[in-house]
C-alpha positions as CSV (number, residue, x, y, z in Angstrom):
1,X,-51.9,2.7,-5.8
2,X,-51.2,3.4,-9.6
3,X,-47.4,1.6,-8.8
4,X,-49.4,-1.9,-7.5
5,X,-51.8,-1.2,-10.9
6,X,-49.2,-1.1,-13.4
7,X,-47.5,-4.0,-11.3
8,X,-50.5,-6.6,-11.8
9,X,-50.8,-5.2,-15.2
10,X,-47.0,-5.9,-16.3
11,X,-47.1,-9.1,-14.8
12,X,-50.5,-10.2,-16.2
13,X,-49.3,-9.2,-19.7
14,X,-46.2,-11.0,-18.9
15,X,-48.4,-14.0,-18.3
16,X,-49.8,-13.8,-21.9
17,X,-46.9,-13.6,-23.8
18,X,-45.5,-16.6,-21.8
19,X,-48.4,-18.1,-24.0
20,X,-46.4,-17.7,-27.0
21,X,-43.1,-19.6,-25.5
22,X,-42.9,-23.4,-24.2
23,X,-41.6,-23.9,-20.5
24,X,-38.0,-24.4,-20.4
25,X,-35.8,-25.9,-18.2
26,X,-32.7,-25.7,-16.4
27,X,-32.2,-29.7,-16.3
28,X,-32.4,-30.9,-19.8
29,X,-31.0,-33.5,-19.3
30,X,-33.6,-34.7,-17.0
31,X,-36.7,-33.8,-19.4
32,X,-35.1,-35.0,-23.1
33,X,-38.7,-35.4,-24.0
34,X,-38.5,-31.7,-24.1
35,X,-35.6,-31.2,-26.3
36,X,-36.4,-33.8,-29.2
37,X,-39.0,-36.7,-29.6
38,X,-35.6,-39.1,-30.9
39,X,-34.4,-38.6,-27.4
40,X,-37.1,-41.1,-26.6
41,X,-35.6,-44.8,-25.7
42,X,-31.8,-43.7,-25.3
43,X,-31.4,-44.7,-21.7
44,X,-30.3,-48.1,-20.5
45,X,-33.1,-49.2,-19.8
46,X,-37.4,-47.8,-19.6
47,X,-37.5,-44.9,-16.8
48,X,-40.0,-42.7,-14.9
49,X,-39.7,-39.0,-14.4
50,X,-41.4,-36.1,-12.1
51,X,-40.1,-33.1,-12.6
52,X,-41.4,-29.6,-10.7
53,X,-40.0,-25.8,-11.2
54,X,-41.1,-23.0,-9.5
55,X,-39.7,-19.3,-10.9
56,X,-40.2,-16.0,-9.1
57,X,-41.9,-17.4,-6.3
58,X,-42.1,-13.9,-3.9
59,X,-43.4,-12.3,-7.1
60,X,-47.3,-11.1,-8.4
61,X,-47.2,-13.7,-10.9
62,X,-45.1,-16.7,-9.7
63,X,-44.5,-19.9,-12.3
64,X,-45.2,-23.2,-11.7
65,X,-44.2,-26.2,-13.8
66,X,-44.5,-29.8,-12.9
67,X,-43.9,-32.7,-15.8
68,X,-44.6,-36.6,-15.4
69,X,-42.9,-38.8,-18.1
70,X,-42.2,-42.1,-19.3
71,X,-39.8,-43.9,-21.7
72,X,-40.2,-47.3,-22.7
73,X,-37.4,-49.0,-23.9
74,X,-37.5,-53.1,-24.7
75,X,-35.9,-55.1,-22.0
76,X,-33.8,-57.9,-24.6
77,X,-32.3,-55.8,-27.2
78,X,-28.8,-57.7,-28.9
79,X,-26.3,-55.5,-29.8
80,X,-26.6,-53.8,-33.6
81,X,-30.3,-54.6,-33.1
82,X,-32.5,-51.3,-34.4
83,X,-35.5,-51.2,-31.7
84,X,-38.7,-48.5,-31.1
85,X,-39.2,-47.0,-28.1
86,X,-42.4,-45.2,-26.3
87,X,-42.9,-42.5,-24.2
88,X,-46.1,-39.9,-22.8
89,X,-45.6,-36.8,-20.9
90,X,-47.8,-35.0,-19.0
91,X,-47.4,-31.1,-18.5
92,X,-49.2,-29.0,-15.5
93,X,-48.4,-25.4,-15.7
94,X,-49.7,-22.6,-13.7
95,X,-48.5,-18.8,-14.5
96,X,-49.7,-15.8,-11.8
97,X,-52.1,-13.7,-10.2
98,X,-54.6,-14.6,-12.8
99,X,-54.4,-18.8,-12.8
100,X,-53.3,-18.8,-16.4
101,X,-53.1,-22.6,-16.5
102,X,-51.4,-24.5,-18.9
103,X,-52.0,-28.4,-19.3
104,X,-51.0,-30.7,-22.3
105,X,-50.7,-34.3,-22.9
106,X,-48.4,-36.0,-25.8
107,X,-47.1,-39.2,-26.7
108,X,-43.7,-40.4,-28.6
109,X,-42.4,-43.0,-30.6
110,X,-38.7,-43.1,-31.6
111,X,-36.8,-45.7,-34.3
112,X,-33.3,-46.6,-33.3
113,X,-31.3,-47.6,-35.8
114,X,-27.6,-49.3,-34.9
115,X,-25.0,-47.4,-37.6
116,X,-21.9,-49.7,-35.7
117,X,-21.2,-51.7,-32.4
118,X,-21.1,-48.8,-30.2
119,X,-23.7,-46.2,-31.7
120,X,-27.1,-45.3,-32.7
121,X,-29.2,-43.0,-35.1
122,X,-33.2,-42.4,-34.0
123,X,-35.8,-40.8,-35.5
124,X,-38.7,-39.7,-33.3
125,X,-42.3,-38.1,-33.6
126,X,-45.1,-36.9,-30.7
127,X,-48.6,-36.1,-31.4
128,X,-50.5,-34.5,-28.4
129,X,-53.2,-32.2,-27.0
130,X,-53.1,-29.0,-24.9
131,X,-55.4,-27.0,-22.9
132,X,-55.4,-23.5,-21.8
133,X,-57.4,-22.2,-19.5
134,X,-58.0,-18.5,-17.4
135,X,-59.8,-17.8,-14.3
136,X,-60.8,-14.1,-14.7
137,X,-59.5,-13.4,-10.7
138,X,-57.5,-10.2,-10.0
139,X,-57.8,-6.8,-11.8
140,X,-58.4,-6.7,-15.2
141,X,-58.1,-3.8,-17.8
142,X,-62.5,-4.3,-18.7
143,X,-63.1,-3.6,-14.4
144,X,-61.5,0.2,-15.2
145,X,-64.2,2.9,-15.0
146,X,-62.3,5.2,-16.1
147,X,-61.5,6.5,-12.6
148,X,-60.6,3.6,-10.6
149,X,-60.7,-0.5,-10.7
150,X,-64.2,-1.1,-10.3
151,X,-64.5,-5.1,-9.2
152,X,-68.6,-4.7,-9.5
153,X,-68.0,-4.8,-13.6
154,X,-66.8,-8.7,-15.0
155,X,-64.2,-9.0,-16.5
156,X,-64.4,-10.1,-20.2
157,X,-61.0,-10.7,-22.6
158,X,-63.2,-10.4,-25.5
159,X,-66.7,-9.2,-26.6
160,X,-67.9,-12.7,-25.9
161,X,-65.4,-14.0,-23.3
162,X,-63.5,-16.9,-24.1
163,X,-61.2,-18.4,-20.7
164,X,-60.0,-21.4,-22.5
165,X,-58.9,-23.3,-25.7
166,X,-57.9,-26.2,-27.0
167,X,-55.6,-27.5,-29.3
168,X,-53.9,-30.6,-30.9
169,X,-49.9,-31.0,-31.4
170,X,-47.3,-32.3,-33.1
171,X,-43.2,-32.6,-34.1
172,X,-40.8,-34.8,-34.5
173,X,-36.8,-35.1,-33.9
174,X,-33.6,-36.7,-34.8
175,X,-30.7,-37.9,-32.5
176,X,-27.4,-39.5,-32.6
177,X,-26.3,-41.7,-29.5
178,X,-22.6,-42.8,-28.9
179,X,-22.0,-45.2,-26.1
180,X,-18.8,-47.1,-25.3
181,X,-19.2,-50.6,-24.6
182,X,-15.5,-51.3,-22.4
183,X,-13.7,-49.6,-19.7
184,X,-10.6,-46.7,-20.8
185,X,-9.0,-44.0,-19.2
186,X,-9.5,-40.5,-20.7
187,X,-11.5,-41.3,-23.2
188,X,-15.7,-40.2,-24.5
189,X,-17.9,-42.7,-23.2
190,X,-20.9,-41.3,-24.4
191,X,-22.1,-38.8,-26.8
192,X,-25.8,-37.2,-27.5
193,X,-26.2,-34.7,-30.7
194,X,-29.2,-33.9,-32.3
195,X,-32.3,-31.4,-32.7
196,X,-36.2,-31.5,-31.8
197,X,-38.9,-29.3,-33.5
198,X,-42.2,-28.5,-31.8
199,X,-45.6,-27.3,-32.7
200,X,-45.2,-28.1,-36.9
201,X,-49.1,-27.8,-37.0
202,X,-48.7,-24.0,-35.2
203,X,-51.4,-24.3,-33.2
204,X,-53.9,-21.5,-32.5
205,X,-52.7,-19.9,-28.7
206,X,-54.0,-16.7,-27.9
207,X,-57.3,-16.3,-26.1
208,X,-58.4,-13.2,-28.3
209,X,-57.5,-13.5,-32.1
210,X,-58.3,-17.4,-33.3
211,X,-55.8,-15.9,-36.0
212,X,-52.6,-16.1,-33.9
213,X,-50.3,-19.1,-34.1
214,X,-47.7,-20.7,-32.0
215,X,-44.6,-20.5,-33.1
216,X,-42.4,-23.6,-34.3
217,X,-39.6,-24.1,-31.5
218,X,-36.7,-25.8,-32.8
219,X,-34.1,-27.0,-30.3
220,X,-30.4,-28.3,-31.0
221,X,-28.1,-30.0,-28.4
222,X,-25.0,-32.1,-27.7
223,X,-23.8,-33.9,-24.3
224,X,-20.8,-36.2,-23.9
225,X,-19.3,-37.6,-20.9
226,X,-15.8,-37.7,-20.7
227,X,-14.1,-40.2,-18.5
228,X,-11.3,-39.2,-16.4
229,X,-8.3,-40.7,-14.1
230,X,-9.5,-44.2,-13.0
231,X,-13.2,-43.9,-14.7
232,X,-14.4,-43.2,-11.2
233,X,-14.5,-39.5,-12.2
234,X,-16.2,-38.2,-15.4
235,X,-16.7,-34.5,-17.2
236,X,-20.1,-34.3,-18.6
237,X,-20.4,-31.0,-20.6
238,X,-23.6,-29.7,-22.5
239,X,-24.9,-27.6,-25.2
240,X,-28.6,-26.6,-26.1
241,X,-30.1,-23.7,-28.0
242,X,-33.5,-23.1,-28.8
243,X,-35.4,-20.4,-30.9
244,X,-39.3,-19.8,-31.1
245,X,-40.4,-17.0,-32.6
246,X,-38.4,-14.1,-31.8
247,X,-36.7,-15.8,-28.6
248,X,-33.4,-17.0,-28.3
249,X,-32.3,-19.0,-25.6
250,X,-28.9,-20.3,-25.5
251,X,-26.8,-22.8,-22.0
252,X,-24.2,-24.3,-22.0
253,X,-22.0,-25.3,-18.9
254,X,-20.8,-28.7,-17.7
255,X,-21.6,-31.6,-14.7
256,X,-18.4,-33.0,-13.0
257,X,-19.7,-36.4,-11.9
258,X,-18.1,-39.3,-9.6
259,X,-19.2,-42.4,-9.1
260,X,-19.0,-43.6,-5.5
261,X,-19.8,-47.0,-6.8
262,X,-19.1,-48.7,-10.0
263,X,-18.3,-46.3,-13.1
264,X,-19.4,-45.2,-16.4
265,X,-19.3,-48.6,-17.3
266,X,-21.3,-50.7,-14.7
267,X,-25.0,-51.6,-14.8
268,X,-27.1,-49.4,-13.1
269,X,-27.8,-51.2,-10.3
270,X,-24.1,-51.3,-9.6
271,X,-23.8,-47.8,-9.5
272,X,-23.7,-44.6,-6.8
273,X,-22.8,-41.4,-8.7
274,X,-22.6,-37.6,-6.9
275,X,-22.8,-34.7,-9.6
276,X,-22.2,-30.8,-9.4
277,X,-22.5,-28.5,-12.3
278,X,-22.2,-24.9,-13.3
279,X,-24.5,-24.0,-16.6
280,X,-24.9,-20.7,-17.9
281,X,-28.1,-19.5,-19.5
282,X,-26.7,-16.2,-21.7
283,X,-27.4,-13.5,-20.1
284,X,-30.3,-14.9,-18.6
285,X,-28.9,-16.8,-15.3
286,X,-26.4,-18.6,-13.6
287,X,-27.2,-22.0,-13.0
288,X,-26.2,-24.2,-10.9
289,X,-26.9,-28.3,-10.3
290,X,-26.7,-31.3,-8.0
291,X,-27.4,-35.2,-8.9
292,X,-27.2,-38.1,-6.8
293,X,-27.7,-41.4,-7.9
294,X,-28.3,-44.8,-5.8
295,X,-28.9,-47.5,-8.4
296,X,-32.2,-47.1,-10.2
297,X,-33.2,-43.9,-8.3
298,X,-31.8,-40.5,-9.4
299,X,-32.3,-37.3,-7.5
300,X,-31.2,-33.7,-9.5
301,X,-31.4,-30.2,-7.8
302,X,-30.8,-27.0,-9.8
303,X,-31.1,-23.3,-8.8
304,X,-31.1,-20.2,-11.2
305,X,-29.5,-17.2,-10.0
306,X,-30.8,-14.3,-12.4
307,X,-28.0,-12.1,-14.2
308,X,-30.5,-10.2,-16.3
309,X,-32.1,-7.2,-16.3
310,X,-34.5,-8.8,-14.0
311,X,-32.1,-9.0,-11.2
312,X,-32.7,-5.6,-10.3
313,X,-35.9,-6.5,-8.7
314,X,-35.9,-9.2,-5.3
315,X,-39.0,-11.0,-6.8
316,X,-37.3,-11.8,-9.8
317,X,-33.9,-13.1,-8.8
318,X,-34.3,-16.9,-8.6
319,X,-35.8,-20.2,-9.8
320,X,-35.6,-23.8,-8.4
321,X,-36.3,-27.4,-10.0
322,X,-36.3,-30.9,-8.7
323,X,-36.3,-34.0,-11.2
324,X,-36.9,-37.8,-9.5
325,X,-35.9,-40.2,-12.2
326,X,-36.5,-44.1,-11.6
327,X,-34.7,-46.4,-14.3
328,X,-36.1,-49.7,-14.7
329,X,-34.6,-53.1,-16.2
């Protein structure tokens, strides 16, 4: 009985210093809205995203993540032409045991500015507004008589209980964008570089001190595809680290990608692409990833397989995502 106590008690902590740290992601790639607000625009065309990850599902205090986004991009843009771009992203986020829920809302707006014929340089900002909220369910330290969990006392977090906050949001980012306009063998096609910084206002977080402040995350990253053979095959490696507060988080690892129809090259409704990858988040997990692309619609798969001290226990050995993506224009 006093193992399953400390259990829901390590896991409910857990949930409150997840407070402190954003979600991350094992696809990246697929959320850019996530990594930097001058991401925003820098696909061929506006596109739609729903994105779900679940972590430690057999556990006390399972994760649950879903994401709906949208870039706007202008349809007519002539070539050297500097355009802005729009985007909103919803978050839904639901930690444990204790439905420690984590909702948020934001908006972006990125400048792209044309620095030659084949590349770009964008500047981007968000603005948004989060919600926290926590049923008080389970066992909580207040419902402890001293002897044993007591469930006839309510549970309280504070002197005068406080289950949810509110808070408004803000960063910005910068980005570079290479993309090669003509057809060559063994050469970079494209190229993304830049950073993202989140939560410049540091928001209040924590349910008990007003006092405490999120930490600023700032994340840098690089992508490139590299064609290969006949362009029907490409290497697509990528870099991203992030720090918030005290955490570090570091993957890297790289996508090979074919394209069953079309290549690198060919507008995207001329194009059928299969992707695997192998990504690495240090000493974290292994990750691994699967894409497939028919035309506008996009399908990506990952799976964490947990190399940390965490893999010790079954509950805690894996993590799963699914990203739709629909382009448009």
């Amino acid at each position: 009985m006093r193992n399953c106590y400390f259990l829901t008690w390590y896991f409910c902590c857990l949930g409150f210093l997840s407070l402190a740290q954003d979600l991350h992601t094992s696809q990246p790639q697929q959320n850019p809205l996530l990594i930097s607000a001058g991401l925003c625009g820098t696909e061929m065309g506006s596109v739609a995203r729903v994105s779900f990850r679940q972590q430690w599902k057999q556990s006390l205090a399972p994760f649950e993540s879903k994401l709906l986004s949208y870039e706007w991009k202008p349809q007519q843009i002539r070539q050297n032409e500097a355009y802005l771009a729009l985007g909103a992203q919803v978050q839904l986020d639901q930690t444990g045991d204790v439905q420690l829920v984590n909702n948020g809302l934001a908006v972006n707006a990125a400048y792209h500015l044309p620095m030659n014929r084949y590349s770009y340089l964008s500047g981007g900002i968000y603005v948004g507004y989060g919600q926290r909220h926590i049923e008080p369910t389970g066992q909580w330290g207040s419902q402890y008589n001293g002897l044993a969990f007591d469930p006839s006392i309510s549970p309280s977090l504070t002197p005068g209980p406080r289950y949810s906050l509110s808070f408004l949001d803000a960063g910005f980012g910068f980005a570079y964008h290479y993309n090669r306009g003509n057809i060559r063998e063994n050469t970079l096609s494209s190229l993304q570089a830049g950073l993202g910084v989140f939560h410049v206002n540091r928001p209040s977080f924590d349910f008990i001190a007003s006092s405490m402040r999120m930490p600023i995350r700032t994340a840098f990253f690089m992508q490139s595809e590299f064609c290969l053979g006949q362009t029907k095959t490409a290497l697509v490696p990528l870099v991203l680290y992030q720090f918030q507060g005290v955490s570090r988080a570091l993957l890297f690892g790289a996508q090979y990608r074919y394209y069953v129809k079309g290549s690198a090259f060919s507008r995207i409704d001329n194009q059928k692409i299969v992707s695997l990858g192998l990504f690495n988040r240090l000493t974290d997990a292994v990750v691994l990833q699967t894409a497939f692309q028919v035309n506008h619609l996009k399908v990506a798969l990952s799976a964490d397989v947990t190399i940390s001290s965490f893999s010790k226990v079954q509950r805690l050995q894996s993590a799963f995502e699914m990203q739709l993506s629909y382009y448009f224009n």
